[in-house]
VOKE-751694 format. One record per residue (C-alpha): residue number from 1; residue in one letter; x, y, z. Coordinates in steps of 0.05 Angstrom, whole numbers, always signed. Layout:
VOKE-751694
<node><i>NUM</i><aa>A</aa><c1>X</c1><c2>Y</c2><c3>Z</c3></node>
...
This chain:
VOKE-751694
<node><i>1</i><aa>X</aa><c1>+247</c1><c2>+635</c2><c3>-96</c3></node>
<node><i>2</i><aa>X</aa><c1>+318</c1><c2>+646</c2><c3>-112</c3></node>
<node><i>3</i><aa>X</aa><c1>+351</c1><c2>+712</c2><c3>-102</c3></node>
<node><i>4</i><aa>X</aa><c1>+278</c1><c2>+747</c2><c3>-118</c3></node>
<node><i>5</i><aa>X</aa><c1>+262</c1><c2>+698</c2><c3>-182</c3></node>
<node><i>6</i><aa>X</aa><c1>+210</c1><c2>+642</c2><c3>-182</c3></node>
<node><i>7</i><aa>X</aa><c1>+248</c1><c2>+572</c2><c3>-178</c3></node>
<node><i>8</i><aa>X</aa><c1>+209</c1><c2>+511</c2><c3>-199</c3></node>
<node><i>9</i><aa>X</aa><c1>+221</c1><c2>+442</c2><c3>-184</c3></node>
<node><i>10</i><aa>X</aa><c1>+194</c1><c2>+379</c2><c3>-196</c3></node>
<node><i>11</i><aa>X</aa><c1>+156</c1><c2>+342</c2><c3>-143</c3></node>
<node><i>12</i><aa>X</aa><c1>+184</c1><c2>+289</c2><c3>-90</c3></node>
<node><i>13</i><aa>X</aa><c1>+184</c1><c2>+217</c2><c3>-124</c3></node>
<node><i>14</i><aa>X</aa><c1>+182</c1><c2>+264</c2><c3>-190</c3></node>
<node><i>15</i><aa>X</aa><c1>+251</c1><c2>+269</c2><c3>-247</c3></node>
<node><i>16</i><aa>X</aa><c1>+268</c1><c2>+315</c2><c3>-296</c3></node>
<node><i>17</i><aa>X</aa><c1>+274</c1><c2>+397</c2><c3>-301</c3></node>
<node><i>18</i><aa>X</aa><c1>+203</c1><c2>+430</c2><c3>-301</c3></node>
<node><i>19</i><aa>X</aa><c1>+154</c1><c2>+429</c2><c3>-329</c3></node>
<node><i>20</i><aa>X</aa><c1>+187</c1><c2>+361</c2><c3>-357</c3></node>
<node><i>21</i><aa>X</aa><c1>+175</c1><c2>+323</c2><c3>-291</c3></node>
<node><i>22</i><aa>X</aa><c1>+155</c1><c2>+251</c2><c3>-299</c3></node>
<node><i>23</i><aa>X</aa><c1>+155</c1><c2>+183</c2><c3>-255</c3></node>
<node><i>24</i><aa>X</aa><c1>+222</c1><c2>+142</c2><c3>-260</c3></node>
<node><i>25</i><aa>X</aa><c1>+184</c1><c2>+95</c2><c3>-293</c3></node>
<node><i>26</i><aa>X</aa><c1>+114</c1><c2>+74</c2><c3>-317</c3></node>
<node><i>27</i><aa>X</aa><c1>+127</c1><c2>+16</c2><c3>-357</c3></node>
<node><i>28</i><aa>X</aa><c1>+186</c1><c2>-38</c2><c3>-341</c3></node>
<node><i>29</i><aa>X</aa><c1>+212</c1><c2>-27</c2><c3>-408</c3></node>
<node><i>30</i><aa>X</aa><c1>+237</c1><c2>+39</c2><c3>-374</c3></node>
<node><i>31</i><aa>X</aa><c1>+276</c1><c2>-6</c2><c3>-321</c3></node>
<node><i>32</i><aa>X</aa><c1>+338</c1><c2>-46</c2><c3>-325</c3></node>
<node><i>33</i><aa>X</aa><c1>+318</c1><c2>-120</c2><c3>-334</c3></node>
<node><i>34</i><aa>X</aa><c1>+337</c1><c2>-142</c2><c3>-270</c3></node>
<node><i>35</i><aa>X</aa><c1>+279</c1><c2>-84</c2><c3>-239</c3></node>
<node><i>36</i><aa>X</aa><c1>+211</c1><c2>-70</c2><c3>-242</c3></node>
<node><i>37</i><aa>X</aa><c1>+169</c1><c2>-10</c2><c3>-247</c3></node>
<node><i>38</i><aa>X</aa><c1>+133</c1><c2>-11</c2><c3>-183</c3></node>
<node><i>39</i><aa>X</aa><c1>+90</c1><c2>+51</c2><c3>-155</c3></node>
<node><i>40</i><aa>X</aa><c1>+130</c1><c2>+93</c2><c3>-209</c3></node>
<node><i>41</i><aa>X</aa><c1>+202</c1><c2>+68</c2><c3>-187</c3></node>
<node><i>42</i><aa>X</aa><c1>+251</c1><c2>+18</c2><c3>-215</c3></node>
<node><i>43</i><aa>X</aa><c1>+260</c1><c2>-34</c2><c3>-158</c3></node>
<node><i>44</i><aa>X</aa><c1>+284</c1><c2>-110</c2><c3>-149</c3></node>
<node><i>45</i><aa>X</aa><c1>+212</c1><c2>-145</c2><c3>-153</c3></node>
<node><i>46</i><aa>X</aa><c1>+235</c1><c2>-208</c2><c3>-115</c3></node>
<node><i>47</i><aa>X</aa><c1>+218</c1><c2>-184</c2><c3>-42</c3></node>
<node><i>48</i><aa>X</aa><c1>+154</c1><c2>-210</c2><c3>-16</c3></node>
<node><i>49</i><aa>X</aa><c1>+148</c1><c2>-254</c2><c3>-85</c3></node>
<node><i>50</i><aa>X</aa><c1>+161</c1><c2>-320</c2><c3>-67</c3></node>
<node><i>51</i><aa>X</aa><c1>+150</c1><c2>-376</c2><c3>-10</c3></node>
<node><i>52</i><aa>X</aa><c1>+191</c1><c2>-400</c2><c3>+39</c3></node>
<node><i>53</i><aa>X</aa><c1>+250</c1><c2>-438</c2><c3>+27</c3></node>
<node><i>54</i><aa>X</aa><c1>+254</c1><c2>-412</c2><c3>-42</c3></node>
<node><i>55</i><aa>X</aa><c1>+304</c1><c2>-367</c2><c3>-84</c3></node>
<node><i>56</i><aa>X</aa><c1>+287</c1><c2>-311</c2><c3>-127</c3></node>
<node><i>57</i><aa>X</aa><c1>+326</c1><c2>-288</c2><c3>-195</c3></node>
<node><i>58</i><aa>X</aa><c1>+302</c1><c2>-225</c2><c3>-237</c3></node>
<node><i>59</i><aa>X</aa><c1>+287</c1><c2>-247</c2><c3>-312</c3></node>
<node><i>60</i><aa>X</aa><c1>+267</c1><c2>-184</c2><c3>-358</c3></node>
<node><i>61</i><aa>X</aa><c1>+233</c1><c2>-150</c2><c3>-301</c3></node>
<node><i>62</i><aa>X</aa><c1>+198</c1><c2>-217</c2><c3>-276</c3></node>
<node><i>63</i><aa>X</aa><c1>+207</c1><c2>-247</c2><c3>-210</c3></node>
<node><i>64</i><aa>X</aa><c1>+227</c1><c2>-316</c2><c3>-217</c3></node>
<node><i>65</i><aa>X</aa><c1>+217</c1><c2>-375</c2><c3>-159</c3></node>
<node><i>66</i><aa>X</aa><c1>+244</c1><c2>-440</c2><c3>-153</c3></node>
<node><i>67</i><aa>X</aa><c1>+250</c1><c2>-481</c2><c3>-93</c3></node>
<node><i>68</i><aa>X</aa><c1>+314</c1><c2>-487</c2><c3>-57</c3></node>
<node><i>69</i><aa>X</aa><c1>+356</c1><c2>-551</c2><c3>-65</c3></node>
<node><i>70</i><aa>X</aa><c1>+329</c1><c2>-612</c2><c3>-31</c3></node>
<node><i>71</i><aa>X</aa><c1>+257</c1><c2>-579</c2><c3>-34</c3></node>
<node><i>72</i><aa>X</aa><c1>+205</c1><c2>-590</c2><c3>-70</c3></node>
<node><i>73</i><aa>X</aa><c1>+130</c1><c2>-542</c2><c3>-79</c3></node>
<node><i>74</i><aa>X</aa><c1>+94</c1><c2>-482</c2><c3>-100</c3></node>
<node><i>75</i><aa>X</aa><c1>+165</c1><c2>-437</c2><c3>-101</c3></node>
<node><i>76</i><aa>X</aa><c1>+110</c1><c2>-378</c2><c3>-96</c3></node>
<node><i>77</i><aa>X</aa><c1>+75</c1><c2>-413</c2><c3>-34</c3></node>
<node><i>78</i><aa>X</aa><c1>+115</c1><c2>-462</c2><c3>+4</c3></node>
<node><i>79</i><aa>X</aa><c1>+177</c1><c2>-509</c2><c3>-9</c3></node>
<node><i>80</i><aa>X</aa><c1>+185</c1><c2>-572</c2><c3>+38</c3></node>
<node><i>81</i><aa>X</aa><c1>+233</c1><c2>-619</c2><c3>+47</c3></node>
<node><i>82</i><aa>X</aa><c1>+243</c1><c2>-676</c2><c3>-12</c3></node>
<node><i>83</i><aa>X</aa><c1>+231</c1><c2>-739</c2><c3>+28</c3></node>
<node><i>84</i><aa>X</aa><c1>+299</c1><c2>-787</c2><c3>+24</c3></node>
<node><i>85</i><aa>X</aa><c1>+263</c1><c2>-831</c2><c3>-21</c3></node>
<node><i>86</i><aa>X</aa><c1>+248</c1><c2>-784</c2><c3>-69</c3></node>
<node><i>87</i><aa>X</aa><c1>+322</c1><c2>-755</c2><c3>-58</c3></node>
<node><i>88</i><aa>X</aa><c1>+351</c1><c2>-819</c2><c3>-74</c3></node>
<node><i>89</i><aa>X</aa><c1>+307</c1><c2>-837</c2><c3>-135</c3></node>
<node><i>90</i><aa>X</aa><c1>+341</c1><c2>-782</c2><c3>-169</c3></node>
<node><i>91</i><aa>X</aa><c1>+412</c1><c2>-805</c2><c3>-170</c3></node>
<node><i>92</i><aa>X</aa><c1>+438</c1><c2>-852</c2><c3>-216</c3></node>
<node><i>93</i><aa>X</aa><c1>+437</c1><c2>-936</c2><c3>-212</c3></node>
<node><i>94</i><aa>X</aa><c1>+503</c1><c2>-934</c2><c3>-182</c3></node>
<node><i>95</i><aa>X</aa><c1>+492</c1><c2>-890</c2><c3>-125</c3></node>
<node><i>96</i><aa>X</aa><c1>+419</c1><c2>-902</c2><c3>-115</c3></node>
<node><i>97</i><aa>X</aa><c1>+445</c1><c2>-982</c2><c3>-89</c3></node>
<node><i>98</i><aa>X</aa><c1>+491</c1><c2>-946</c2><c3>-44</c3></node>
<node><i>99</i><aa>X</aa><c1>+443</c1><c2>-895</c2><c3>-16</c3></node>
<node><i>100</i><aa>X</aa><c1>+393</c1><c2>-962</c2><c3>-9</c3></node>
<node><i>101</i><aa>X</aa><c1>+440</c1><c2>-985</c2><c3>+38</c3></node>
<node><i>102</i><aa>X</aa><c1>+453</c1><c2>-923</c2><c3>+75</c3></node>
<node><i>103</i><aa>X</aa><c1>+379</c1><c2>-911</c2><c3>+86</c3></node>
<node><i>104</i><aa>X</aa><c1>+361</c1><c2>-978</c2><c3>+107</c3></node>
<node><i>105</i><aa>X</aa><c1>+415</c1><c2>-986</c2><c3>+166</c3></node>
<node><i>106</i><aa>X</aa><c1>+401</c1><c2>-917</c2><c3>+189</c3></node>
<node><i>107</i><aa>X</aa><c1>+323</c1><c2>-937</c2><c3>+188</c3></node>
<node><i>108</i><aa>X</aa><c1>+341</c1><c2>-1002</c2><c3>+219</c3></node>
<node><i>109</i><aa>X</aa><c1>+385</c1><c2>-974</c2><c3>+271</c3></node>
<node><i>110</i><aa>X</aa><c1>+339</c1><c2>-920</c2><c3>+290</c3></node>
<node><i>111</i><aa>X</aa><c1>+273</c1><c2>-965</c2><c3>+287</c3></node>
<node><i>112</i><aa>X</aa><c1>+239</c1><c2>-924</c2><c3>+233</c3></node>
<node><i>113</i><aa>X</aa><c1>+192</c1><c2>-953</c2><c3>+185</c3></node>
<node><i>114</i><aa>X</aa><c1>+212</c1><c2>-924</c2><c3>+106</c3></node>
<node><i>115</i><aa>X</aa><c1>+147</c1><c2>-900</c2><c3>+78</c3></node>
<node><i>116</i><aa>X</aa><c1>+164</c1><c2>-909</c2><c3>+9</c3></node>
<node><i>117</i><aa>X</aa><c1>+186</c1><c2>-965</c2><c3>-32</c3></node>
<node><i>118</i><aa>X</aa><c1>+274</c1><c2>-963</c2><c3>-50</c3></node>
């Protein structure tokens, strides 16, 4: 009551002037495309979406994963490490016979075995 007259207003989590109260949202049209409509509310959808070591970007109210550079995975699981061979397999001819050498005196130096084939 205000001054002696019935006041109305909308419900907690609720917008609008009664008796228009609604949700913020029910639909992620109803969100900017970098939200979501989640339990009624426009909100960044990328916490708790993806794995370790992995980034999140907002695409037209989608969570999208990827694994960090270096890594490699399920970006909604788990991203691990790319394994040097792997690393250097992706570089061009130039710098792959460089990074051969690089790999193999640091392996020879620190008596490791390489696992995969250069």
């Amino acid at each position: 009551m205000i001054s002696g007259s019935p006041a109305c207003s909308c419900l907690q989590n609720y917008i609008g002037t009664p008796p228009d109260c609604r949700p913020e949202c029910v639909l992620n049209s109803e969100c900017a495309s970098q939200e979501a409509c989640i339990n009624q509310k426009c909100k960044d959808p990328c916490p708790g979406s993806c794995g370790f070591d992995a980034n999140c970007h907002v695409l037209n109210h989608v969570p999208i994963c990827t694994c960090n550079d270096g890594y490699t995975g399920d970006p909604f699981v788990r991203c691990n490490i790319v394994p040097p061979c792997k690393l250097i397999k992706k570089q061009n001819n130039n710098i792959f016979t460089i990074l051969k050498i690089i790999f193999i005196t640091y392996f020879i130096f620190h008596s490791h075995a390489i696992a995969c084939s250069l």
